[in-house]
C-alpha positions in Angstrom: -78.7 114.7 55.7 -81.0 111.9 54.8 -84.1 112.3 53.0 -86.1 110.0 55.4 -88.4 108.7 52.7 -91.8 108.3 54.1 -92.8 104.8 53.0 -91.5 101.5 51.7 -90.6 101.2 48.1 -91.6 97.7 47.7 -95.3 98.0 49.1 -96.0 101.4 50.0 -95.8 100.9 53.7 -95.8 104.3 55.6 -92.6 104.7 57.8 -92.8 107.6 59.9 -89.2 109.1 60.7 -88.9 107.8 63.8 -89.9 104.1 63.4 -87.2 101.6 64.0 -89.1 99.6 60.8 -87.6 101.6 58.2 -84.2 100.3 56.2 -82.1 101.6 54.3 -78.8 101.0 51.4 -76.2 103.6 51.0 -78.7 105.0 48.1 -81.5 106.0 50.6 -83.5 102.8 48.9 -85.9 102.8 51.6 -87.7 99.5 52.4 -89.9 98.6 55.8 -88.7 95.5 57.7 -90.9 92.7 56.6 -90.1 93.6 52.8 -86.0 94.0 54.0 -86.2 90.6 55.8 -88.9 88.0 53.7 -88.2 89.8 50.5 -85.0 90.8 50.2 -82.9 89.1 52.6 -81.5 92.6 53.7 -79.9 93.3 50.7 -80.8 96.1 48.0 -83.1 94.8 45.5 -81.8 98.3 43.3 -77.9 98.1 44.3 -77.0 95.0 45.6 -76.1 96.6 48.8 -76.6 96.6 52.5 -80.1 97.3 54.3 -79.3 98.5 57.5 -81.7 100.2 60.0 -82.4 103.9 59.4 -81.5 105.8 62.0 -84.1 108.3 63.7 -84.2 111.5 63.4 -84.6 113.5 67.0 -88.0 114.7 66.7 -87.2 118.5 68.0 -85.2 118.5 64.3 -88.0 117.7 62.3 -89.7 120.8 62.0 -86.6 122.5 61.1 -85.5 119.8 59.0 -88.6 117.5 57.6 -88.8 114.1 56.6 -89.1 114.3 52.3 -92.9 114.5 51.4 -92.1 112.3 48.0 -93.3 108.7 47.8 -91.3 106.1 45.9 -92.5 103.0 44.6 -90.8 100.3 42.4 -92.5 96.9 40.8 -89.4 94.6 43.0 -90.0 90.6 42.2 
């Protein structure tokens, strides 16, 4: 199951778990779209791999399975 971090690692940008702004690697590096498109060219600043869009999470599964309350934030050139 994913972890559906709340917010972009590159600039803290809150990314609720159904927002179609949200991308992800095969790591669960989470970025929001303008850091996945002007920074990084859709590729993993920590990997090297893919972003691809996170998928959503059907709302009525949140409550029994929540999005992860951490934040992560990385210093990304």
């Amino acid at each position: 199951m994913l972890q559906m971090r709340q917010n972009c690692e590159a600039c803290d940008k809150d990314l609720a778990p159904g927002t179609s702004e949200a991308f992800i690697c095969s790591f669960e590096c989470t970025f929001c779209r303008d850091c996945t498109d002007a920074r990084f060219n859709s590729v993993c600043p920590n990997c090297g791999g893919d972003l691809v869009r996170r998928p959503a999470r059907a709302a009525e599964l949140l409550d029994q399975h929540p999005a992860s309350s951490a934040r992560v934030v990385k210093t990304h050139a």
